[in-house]
C-alpha positions as CSV (number, residue, x, y, z in Angstrom):
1,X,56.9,66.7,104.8
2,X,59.2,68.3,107.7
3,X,61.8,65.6,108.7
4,X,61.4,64.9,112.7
5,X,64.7,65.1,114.4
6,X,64.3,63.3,117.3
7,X,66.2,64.8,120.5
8,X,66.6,64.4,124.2
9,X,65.6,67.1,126.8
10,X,68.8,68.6,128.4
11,X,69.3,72.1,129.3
12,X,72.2,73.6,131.7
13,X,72.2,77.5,132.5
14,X,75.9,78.2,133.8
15,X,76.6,81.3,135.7
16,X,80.0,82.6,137.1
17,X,81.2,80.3,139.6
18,X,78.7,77.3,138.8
19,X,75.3,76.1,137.3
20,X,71.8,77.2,138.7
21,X,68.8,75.3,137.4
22,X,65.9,77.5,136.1
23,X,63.5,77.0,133.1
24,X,62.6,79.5,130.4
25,X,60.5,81.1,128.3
26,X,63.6,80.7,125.5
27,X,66.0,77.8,125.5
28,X,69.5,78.9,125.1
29,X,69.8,80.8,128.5
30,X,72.7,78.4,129.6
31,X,75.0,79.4,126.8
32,X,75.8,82.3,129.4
33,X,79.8,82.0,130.7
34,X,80.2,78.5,131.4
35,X,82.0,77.4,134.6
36,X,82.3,74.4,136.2
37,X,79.0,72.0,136.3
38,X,77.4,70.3,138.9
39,X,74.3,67.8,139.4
40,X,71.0,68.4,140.7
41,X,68.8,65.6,142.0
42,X,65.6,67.7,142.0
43,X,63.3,70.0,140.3
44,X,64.3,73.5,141.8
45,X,67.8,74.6,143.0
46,X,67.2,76.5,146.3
47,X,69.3,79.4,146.8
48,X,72.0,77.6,148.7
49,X,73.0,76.7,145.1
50,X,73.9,79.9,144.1
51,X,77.3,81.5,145.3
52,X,76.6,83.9,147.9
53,X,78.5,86.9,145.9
54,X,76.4,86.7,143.0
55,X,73.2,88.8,142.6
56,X,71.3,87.5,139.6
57,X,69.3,90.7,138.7
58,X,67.5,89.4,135.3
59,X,64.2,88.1,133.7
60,X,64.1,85.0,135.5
61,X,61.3,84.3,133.3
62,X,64.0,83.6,130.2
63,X,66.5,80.9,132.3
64,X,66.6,77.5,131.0
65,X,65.9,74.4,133.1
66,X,69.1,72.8,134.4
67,X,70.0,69.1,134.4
68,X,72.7,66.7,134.0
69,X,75.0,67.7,130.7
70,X,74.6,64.1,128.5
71,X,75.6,63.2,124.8
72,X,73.6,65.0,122.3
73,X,72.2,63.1,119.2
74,X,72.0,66.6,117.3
75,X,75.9,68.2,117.3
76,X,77.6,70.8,115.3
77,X,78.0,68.3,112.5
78,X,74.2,67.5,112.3
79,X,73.1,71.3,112.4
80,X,75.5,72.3,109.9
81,X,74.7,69.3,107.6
82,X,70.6,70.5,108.9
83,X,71.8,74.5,107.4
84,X,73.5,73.1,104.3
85,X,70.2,70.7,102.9
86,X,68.4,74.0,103.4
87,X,70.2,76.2,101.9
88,X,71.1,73.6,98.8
89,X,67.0,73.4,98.6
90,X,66.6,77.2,98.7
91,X,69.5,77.7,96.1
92,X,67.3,75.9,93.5
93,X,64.5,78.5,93.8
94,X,61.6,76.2,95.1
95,X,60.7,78.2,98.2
96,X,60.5,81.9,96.1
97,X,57.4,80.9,94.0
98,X,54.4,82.1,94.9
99,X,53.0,78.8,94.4
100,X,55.0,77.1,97.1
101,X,54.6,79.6,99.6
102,X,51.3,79.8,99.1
103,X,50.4,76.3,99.2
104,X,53.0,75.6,102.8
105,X,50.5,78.7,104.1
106,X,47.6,76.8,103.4
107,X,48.3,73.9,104.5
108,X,49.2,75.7,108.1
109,X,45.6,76.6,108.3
110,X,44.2,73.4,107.8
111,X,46.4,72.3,110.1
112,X,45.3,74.4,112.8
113,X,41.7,73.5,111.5
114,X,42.4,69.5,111.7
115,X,44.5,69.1,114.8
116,X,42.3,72.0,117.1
117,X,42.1,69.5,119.4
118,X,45.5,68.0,119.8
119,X,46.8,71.4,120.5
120,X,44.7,72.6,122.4
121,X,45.7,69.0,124.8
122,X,49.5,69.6,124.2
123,X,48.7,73.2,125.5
124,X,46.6,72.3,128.7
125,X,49.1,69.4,129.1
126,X,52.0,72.2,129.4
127,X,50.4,74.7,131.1
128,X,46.9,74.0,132.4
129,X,45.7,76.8,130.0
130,X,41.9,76.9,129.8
131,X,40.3,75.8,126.2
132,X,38.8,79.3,125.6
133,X,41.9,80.9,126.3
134,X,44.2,78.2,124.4
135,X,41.7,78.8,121.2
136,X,41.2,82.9,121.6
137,X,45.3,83.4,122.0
138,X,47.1,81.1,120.5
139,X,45.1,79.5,117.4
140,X,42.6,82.3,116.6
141,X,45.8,84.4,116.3
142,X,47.7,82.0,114.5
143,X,44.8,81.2,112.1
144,X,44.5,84.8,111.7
145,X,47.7,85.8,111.0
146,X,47.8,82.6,108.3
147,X,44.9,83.7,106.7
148,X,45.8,87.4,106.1
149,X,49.0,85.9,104.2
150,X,47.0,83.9,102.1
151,X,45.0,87.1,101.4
152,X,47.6,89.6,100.8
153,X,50.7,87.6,99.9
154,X,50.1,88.6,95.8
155,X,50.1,92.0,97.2
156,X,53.0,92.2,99.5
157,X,55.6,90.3,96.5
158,X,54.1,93.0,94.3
159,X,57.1,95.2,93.4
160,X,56.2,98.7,94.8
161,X,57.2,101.2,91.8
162,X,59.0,104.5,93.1
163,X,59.8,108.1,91.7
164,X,62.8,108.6,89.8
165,X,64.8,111.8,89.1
166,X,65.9,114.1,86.7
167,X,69.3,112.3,86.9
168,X,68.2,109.0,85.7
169,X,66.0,110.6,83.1
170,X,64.8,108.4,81.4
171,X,64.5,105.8,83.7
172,X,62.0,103.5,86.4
173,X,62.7,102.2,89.3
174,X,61.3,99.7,92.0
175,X,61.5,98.5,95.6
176,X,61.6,94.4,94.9
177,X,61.0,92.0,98.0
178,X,63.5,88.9,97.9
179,X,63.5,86.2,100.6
180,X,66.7,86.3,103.3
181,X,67.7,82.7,102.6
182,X,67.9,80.1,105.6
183,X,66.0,81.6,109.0
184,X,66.5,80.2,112.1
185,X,63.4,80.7,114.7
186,X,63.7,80.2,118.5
187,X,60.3,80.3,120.3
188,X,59.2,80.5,123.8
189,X,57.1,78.5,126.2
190,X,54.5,80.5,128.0
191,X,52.0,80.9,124.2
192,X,54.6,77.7,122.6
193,X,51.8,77.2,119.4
194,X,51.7,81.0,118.7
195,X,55.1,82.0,119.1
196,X,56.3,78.9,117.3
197,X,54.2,78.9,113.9
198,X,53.7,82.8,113.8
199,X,56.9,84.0,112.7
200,X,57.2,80.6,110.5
201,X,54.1,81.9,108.7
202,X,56.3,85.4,108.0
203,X,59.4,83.6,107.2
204,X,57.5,81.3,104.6
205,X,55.5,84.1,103.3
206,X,58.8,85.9,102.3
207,X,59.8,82.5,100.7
208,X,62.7,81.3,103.0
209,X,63.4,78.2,104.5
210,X,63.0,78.3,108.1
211,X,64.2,75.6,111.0
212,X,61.9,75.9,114.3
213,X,63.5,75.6,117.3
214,X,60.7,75.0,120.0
215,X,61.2,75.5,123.5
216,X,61.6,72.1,125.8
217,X,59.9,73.8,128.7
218,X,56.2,73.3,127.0
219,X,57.4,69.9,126.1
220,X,53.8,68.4,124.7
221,X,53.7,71.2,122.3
222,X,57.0,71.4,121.0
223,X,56.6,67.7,120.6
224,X,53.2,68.1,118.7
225,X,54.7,71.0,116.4
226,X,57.3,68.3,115.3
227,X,54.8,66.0,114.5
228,X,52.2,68.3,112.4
229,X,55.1,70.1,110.5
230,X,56.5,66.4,109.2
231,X,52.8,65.9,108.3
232,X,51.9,68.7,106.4
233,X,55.1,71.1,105.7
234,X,57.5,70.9,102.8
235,X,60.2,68.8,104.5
236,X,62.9,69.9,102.1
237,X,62.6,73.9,103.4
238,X,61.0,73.8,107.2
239,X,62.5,71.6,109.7
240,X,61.6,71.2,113.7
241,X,64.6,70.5,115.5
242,X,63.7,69.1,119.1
243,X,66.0,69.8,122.2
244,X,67.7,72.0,125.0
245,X,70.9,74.0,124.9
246,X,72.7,71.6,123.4
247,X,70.7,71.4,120.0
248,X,70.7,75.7,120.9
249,X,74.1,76.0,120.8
250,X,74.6,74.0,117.7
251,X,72.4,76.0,115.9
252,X,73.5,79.5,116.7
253,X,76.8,78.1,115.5
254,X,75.5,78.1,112.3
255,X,75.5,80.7,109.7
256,X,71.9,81.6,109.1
257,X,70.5,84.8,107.1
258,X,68.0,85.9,109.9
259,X,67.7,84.6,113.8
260,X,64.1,85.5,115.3
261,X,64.4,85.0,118.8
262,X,61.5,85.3,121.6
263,X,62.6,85.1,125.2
264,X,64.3,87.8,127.8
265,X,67.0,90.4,127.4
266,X,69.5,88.1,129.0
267,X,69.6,85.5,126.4
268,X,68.6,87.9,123.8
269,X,72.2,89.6,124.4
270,X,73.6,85.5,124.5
271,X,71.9,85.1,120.6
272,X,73.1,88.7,119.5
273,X,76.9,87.7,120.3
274,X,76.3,84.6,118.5
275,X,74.6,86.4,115.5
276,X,77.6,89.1,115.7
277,X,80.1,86.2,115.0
278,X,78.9,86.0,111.7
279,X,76.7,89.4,110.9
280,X,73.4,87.6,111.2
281,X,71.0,90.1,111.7
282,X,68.7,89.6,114.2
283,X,65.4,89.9,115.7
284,X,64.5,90.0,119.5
285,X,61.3,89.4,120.6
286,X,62.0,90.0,124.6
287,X,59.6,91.8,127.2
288,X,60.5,93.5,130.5
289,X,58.1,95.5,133.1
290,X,54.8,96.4,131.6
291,X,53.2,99.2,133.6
292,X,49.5,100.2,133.6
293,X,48.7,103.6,134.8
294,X,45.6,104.4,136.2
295,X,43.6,107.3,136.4
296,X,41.0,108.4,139.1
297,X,38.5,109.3,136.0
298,X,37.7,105.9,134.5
299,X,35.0,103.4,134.3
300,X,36.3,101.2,137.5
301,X,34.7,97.9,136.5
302,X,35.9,98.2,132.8
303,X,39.3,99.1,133.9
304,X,39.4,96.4,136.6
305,X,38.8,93.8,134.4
306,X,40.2,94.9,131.8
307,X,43.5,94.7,133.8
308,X,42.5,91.3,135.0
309,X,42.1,89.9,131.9
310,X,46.0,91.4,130.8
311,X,47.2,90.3,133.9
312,X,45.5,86.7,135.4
313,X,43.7,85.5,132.1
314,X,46.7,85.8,130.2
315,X,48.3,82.8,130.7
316,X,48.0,83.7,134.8
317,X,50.6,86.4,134.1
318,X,53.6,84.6,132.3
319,X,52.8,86.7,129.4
320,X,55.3,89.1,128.2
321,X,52.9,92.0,127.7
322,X,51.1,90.7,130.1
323,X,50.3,93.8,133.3
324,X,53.6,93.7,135.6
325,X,52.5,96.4,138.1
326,X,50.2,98.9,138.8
327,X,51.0,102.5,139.1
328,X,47.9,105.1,140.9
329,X,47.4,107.4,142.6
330,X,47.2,107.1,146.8
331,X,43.8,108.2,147.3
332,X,42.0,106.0,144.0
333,X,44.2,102.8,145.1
334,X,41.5,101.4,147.9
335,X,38.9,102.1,145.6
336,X,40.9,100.7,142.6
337,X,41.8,97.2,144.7
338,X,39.0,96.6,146.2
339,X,37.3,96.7,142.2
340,X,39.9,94.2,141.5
341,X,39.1,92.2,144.3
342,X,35.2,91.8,143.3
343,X,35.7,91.5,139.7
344,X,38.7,88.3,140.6
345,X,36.1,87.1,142.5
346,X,33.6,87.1,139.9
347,X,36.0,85.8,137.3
348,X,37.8,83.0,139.2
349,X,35.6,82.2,142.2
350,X,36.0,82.5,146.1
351,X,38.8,79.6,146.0
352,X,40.6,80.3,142.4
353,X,43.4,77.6,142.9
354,X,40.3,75.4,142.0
355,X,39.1,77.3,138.7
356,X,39.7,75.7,135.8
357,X,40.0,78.9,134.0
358,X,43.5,79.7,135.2
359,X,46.7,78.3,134.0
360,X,49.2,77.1,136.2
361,X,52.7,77.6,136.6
362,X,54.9,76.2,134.2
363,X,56.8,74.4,136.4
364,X,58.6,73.6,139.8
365,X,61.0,76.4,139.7
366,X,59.2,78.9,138.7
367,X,56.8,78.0,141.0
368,X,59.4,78.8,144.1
369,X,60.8,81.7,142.3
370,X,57.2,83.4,142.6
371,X,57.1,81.9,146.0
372,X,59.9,83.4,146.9
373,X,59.4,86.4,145.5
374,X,56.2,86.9,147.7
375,X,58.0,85.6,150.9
376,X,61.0,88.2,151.0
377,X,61.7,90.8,153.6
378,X,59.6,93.3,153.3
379,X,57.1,92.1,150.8
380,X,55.1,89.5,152.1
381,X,53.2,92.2,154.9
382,X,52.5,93.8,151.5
383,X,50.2,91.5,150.5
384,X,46.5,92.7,150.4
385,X,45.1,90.0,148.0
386,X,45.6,86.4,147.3
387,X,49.3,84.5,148.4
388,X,47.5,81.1,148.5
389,X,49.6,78.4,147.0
390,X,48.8,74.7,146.1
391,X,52.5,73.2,144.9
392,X,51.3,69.8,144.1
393,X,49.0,71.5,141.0
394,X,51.8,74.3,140.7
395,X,48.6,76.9,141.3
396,X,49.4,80.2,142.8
397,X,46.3,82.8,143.7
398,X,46.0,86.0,142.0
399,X,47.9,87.7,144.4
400,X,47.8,91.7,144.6
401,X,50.3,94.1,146.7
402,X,50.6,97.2,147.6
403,X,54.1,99.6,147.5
404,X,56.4,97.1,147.7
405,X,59.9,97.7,148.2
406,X,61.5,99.7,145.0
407,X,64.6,97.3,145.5
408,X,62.6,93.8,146.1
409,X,63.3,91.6,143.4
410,X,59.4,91.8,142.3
411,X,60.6,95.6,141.4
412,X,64.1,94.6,140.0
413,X,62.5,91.7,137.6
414,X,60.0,91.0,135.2
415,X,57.5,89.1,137.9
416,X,56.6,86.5,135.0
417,X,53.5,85.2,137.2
418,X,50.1,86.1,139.2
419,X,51.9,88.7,141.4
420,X,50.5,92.6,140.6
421,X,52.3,95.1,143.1
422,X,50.4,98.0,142.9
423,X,52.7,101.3,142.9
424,X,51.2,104.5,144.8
425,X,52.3,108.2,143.8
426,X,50.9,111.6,144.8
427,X,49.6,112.6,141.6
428,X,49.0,110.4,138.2
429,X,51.6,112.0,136.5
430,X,54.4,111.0,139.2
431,X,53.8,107.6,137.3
432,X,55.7,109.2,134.5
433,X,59.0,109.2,135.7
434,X,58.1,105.3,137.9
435,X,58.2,104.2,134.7
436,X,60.7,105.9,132.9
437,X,63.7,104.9,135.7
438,X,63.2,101.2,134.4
439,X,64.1,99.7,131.0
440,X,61.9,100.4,128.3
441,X,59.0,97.8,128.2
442,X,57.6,95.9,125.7
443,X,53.8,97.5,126.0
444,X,52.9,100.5,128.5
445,X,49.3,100.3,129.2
446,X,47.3,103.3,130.6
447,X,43.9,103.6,132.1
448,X,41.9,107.6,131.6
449,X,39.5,109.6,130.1
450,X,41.4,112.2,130.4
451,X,42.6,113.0,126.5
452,X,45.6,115.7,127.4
453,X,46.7,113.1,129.7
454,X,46.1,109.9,126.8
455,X,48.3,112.4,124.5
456,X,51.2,113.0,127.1
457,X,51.4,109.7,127.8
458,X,52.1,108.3,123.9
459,X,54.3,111.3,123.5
460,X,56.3,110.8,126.4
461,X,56.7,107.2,127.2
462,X,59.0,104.7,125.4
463,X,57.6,101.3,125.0
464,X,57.3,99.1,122.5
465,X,53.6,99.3,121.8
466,X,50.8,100.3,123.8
467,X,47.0,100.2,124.8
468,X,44.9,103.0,126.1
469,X,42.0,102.0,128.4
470,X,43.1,98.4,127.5
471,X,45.6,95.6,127.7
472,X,47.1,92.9,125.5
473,X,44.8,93.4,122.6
474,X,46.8,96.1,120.8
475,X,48.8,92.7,119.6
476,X,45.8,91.0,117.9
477,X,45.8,93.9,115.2
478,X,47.4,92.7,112.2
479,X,48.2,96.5,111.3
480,X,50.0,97.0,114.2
481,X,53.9,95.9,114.6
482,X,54.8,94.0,117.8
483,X,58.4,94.4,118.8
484,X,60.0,95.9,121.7
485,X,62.4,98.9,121.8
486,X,65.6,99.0,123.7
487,X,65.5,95.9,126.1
488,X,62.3,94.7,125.1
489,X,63.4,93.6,121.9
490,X,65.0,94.7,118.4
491,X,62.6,94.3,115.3
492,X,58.8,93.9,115.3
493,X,56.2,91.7,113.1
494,X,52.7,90.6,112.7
495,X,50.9,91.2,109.3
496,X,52.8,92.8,106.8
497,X,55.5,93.1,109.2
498,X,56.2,89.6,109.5
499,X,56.7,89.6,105.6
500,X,58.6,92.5,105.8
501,X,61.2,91.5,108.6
502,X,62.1,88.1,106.6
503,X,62.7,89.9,103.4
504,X,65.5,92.3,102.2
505,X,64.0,95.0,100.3
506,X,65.9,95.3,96.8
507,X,66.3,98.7,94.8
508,X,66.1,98.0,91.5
509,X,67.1,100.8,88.9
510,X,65.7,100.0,85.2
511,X,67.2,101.9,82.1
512,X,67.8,101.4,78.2
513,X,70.5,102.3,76.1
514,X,68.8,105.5,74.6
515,X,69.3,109.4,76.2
516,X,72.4,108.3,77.0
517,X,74.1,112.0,77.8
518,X,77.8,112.8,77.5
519,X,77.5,115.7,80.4
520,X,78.5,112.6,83.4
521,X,81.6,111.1,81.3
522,X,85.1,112.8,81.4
523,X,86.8,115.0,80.2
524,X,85.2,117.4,82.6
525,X,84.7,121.1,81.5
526,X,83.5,123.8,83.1
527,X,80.1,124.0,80.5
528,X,79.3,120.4,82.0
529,X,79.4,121.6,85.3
530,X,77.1,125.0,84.9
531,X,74.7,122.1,83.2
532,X,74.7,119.6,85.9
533,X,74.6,121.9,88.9
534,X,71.3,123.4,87.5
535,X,70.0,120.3,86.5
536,X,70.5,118.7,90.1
537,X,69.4,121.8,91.3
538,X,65.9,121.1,89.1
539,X,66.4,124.8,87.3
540,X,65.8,123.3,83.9
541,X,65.7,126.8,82.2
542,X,69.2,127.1,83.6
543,X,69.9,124.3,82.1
544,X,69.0,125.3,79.1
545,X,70.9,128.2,78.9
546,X,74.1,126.5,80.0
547,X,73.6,123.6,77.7
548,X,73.9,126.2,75.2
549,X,76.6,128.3,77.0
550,X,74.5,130.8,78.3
551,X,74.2,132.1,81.9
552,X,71.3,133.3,83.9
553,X,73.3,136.6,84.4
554,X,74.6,137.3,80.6
């Protein structure tokens, strides 16, 4: 059973020249260049708060919630006492049996099974997010994934047997999967169940031991995940350690043997410096600006809500491959919104702030951010769709916009909400290079019949994955890593992958005592050398010949 570490809520995010409250997907976004800090009586920090000479360009959708710094019950003493059981319990060799892993794998499912309901409440309790939704992206997926471990896990410890060469004659070799050791996992809170108990399922396939870190901004669920580990996971290898940047910071102190991070480039470049201090390698699950390009040539309905489904019905944007903005061309965009606009309307209803099958925003500050974002200079007169707010519920319309200013923040950002600017160029493949002058995102979407234009598109844009006449679903196959590239993340899993990215793959060289050669050992003569250069060069007639002090030429 998983001890239950019981921890406040506190989380400060410091910038240069003060603190500014903000919440996050992650929970270590505060460990950012600490200054002096200061209190704040209320929910969201207007922008008085921040120093007038700083312009925060960054994923606002990875800054942690700000409050009051108090005493925290889980230090640097408890997290490295926390490391230490682990790694004492890993050291004795109970978490590499297949038998253990197994059985922690099996029980994940039938805790998914049993407790369907209580997550499902924790998840509506955090974010409003509709049943159907909660159960098709969070525990189908999670049940999925835990399944095809249980399925495959014999298969993947299997040691994969490899060629060997003339050198090592005779000789076998193998590729052998060990576990890292101690992992440490920091999740995020806009799919909290999914991205928590995922990449514990790869972890525990590989056989480590593995502390959870949930995020404190979906505070029913990371509360729950405490609660169901303790019940039914090995307390002396997987631990839930509840808490803010406090508990954060303690553990990044530590020396683990993998960090698997979700969250936003910002804090993913705060855990890399942590992980550099002591050569943890890392993985960074981030996210970034995820286009979809649309073509004149496609099935509008199917493409509308097909884009509605990866933009407002995936937890009402703040998804990290969710659809960021819309690039098309001028003439198709008309025809393009208004398909939006009927299909919204059929999903969600004339009044959607009333539909129960949107989520709402996570909280008061994001809330204003996204408000904000649709009230600056220059964007709010680009609103064609949507901008109706209800702040009491935290509800914000699907909202849709039209060439908004490159240099607005909703441009500048990841827009982490129900905002979709729609970009116009001349001609589809202007989208290209839209795309290409921001950093690489996490999934590139792209919406044509058009099979010269499907083939250009993989070939020439860097994301990391991607979804041709489709969104979001690319990540529900198994066969298929998820990771970003460049500042959309380091790393990938899912399937095999998970396994794969908590193991070190060991090359393991097997040879007896016999055919042991003299031709490698000193003294070194010049017949040894005519032997061995024909030998690596596989000529084994020239071997031959030299072995018996012949040449090819004599």
């Amino acid at each position: 059973m998983t001890k239950l570490l019981k921890i406040k809520h506190h989380h400060t995010i410091p910038f240069a020249g003060g603190l500014y409250r903000t919440t996050t997907r992650s929970n270590v976004a505060s460990l950012a260049l600490a200054t002096s800090p200061f209190q704040f009586s209320s929910g969201y920090c207007s922008k008085t708060c921040i120093p007038s000479r700083l312009k925060l360009s960054t994923c606002y959708a990875t800054l942690s919630a700000v409050v009051k710094p108090q005493e925290s019950a889980f230090d640097g003493k408890e997290a490295a006492l926390l490391v230490d059981e682990l790694r004492t319990s890993f050291n004795t060799g109970r978490t590499r049996s297949y038998e253990w892993r197994i059985s922690q794998l099996q029980n994940i499912a039938k805790m998914i099974d049993e407790q369907e309901k209580s997550i499902t409440e924790a998840l509506y309790q955090d974010l409003s997010k509709p049943e159907l939704e909660a159960f098709l992206a969070e525990l189908s997926n999670t049940k999925s994934s835990c399944m095809l471990a249980i399925k495959e896990l014999k298969n993947w410890m299997a040691p994969e047997t490899v060629k060997t060469s003339v050198t090592t004659f005779p000789s076998s070799a193998q590729i052998v999967s060990e576990p890292l050791g101690v992992v440490l996992v920091i999740s995020a809170w806009n799919f909290p169940f999914l991205l928590s108990v995922e990449p514990v399922i790869g972890a525990i396939s590989a056989g480590n031991a593995v502390v959870l870190k949930p995020s404190e901004i979906a505070p029913a669920t990371s509360s729950l995940l405490a609660k169901l580990f303790s019940e039914y996971l090995d307390e002396t290898a997987i631990r839930v350690v509840e808490g803010g940047v406090p508990e954060t910071t303690a553990l990044l102190d530590q020396k683990w043997d993998k960090i698997f991070f979700t969250g936003g480039a910002r804090v993913g470049r705060i855990v890399m410096a942590a992980a550099a201090k002591k050569l943890t390698p890392v993985v960074l699950e981030l996210g970034g600006k995820c286009p979809a390009l649309v073509d004149s040539d496609v099935n509008l309905q199917v493409a509308a809500r097909r884009i509605i489904t990866g933009k407002w019905a995936c937890n009402n944007g703040q998804a990290c491959i969710g659809v960021d903005y819309v690039i098309t061309t001028k003439d198709f965009a008309p025809k393009l919104i208004d398909a939006l606009k009927t299909e919204l309307k059929t999903f969600f209803g004339e009044n959607p702030l009333k539909s129960k099958d949107v989520s709402r925003i996570v909280n008061s500050f994001h809330f204003k951010r996204l408000e904000s974002m649709m009230k600056e200079n220059g964007v709010a007169d680009k609103i064609v769709h949507g901008g109706q707010t209800m702040e009491d519920k935290l509800k914000i319309s699907p909202t849709i916009l039209v060439d908004v200013p490159e240099e607005s923040s909703m441009m500048q950002e990841e827009i982490f909400g129900p905002l979709l600017p729609v970009i116009t160029v001349s001609k589809i493949e202007d989208g290209f290079q839209v795309i290409r002058s921001k950093p690489k995102p996490l999934a590139a979407y792209l919406f044509t019949d058009n099979k010269v234009l499907q083939n250009r598109f993989v070939e020439n844009v860097s994301a990391g994955g991607m979804g041709i006449n489709e969104t979001v679903l690319h990540v529900t196959l198994k066969d298929l890593p998820f990771g970003g590239v460049g500042e959309s993340g380091i790393g990938a899993y899912h399937g095999k992958f998970s396994y794969e990215t908590f193991s070190h793959k060991k090359g393991v060289l097997y040879r007896s005592f016999d055919g042991d050669s003299d031709l490698r050992y000193p003294p070194y003569t010049p017949e040894k050398k005519r032997v061995l250069k024909a030998l690596l060069s596989s000529d084994i007639f020239g071997a031959i010949l030299a072995f018996f002090g012949f040449s090819k030429d004599s």
